[in-house]
C-alpha positions as CSV (number, residue, x, y, z in Angstrom):
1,X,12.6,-15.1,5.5
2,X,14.4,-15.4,2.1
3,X,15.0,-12.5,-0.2
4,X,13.8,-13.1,-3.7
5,X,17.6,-13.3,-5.2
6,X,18.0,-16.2,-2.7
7,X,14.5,-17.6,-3.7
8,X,15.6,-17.4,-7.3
9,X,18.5,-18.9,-6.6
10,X,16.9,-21.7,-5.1
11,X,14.3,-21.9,-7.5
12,X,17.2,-22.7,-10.2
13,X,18.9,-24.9,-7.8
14,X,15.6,-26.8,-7.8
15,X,15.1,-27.6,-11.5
16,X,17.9,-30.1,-11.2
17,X,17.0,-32.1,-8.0
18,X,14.5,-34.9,-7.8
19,X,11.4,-35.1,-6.5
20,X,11.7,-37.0,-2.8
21,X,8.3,-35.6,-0.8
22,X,5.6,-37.3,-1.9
23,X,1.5,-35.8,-0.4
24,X,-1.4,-38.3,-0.9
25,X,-4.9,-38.4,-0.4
26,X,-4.1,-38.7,3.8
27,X,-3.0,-35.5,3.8
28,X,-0.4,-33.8,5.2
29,X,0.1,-36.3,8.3
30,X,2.9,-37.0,11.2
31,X,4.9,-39.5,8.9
32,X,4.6,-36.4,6.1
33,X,6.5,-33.9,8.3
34,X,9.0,-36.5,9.5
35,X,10.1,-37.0,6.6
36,X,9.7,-33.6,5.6
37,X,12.3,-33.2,8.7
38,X,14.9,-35.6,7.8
39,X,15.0,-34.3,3.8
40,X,15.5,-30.8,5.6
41,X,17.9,-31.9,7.5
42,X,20.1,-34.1,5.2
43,X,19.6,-31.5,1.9
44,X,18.7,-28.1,3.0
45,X,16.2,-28.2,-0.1
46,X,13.5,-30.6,-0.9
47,X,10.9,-31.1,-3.6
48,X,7.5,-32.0,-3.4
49,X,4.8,-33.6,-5.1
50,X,0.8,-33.5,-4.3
51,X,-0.3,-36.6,-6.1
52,X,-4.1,-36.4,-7.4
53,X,-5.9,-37.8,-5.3
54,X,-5.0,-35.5,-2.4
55,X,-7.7,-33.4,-0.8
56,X,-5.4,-30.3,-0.7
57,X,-3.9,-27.9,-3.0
58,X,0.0,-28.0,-3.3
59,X,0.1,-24.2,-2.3
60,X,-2.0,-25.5,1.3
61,X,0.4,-28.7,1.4
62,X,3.4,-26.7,1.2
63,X,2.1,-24.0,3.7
64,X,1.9,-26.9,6.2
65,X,4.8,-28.3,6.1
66,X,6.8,-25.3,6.7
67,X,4.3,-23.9,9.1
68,X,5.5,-27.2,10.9
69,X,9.0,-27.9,9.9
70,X,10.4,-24.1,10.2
71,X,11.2,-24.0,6.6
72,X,10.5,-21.5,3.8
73,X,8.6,-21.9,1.2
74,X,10.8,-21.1,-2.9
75,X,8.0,-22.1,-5.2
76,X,4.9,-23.9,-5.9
77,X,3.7,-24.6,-9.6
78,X,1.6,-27.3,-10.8
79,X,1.5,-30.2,-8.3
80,X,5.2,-29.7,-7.2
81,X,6.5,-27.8,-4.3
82,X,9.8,-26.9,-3.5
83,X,10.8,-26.0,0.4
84,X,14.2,-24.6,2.0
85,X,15.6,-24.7,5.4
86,X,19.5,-24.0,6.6
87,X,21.3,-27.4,8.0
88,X,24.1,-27.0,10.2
89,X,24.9,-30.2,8.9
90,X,25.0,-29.4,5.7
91,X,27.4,-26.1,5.4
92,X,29.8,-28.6,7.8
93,X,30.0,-30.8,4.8
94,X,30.8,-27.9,2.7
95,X,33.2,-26.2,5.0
96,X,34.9,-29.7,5.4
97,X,35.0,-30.2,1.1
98,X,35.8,-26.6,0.7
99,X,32.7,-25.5,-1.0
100,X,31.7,-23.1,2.0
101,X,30.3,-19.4,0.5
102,X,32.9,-17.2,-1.1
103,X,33.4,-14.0,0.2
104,X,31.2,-11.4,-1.2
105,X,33.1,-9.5,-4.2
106,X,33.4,-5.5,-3.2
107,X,31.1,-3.8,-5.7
108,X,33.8,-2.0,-8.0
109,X,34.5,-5.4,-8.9
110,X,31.2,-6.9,-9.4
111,X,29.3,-5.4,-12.6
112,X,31.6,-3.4,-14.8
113,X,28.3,-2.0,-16.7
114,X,26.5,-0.7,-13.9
115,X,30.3,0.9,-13.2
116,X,29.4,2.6,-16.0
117,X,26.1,3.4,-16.4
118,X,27.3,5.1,-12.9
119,X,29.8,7.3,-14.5
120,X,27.5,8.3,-17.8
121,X,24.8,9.1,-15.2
122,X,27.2,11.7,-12.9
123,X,28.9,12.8,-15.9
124,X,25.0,13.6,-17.5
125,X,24.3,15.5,-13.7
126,X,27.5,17.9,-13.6
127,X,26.1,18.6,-17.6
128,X,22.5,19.7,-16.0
129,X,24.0,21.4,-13.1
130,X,26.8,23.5,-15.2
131,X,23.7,24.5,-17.4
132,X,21.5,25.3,-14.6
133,X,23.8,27.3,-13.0
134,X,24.9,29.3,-16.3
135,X,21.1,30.0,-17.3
136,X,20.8,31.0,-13.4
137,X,23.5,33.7,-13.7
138,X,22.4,34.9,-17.2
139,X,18.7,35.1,-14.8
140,X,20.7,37.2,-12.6
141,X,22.6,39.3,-15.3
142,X,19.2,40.2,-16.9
143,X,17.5,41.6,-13.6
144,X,20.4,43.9,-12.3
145,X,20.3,45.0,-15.8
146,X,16.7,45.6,-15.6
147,X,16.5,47.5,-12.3
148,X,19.5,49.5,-13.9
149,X,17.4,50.7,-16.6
150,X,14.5,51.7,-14.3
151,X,17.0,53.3,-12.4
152,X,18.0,55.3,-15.6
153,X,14.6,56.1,-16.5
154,X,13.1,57.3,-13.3
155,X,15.8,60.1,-13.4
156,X,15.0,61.2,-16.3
């Protein structure tokens, strides 16, 4: 199951590849998921296309395919489709051409502004608390004064 970062991701990834899958009006059939297979297997992510006179809707076509392939489904809009499935094959090519995933930056590193929309929002808490606690005490100071004056009137 993919996140939606990694669906977005591969949504974006998918604007720029061409469409290879092609659904007519037979349907989804055998020959359709073999291929289906092979594009899997040989680009991890394939685009698809439900020409017109198909029987199906693209959303049904693309359920089937990954119902029977294994694969996740990124995005269907219009008459395209776009599937995902990992290939051992192809993060070997990428470890072998040294394009394998980068290690993940720590997070002080990674977005200086939520860094410090971090420290405004701490700094903006100790400011609540140190008021809090000051109207807490002046609370405080009021009742023993209170009770004192009672105190003072009742032996009177």
């Amino acid at each position: 199951m993919l996140t939606s970062k990694e669906r977005a991701d591969l949504r974006a990834q998918a604007t720029t590849i061409d469409t290879t899958l092609m659904v007519g009006k037979s349907g989804v059939t055998e020959t359709v998921i073999a291929e289906a297979e092979n594009l899997l297997t040989a680009r991890e992510l394939v685009k698809g296309k439900v020409l017109e006179g198909a029987m199906m809707t693209p959303r049904e076509v693309c359920d089937e395919i990954c119902e029977a392939t294994g694969a996740d489904g990124v995005a269907v809009i219009g008459t395209k489709f776009v599937i995902y499935r990992f290939s051992e094959k192809c993060q070997e090519e990428r470890n072998q051409t040294g394009r394998a995933k980068r290690k993940a930056t720590p997070a002080s590193k990674k977005d200086p502004v939520r860094k410090g929309i971090h420290a405004r929002r701490q700094a903006a808490k100790k400011v609540r608390e140190q008021r809090n606690e000051y109207f807490r005490q002046q609370a405080i100071d009021k009742a023993i004064e209170r009770s004192r004056e009672k105190q003072l009137r009742g032996e009177e």
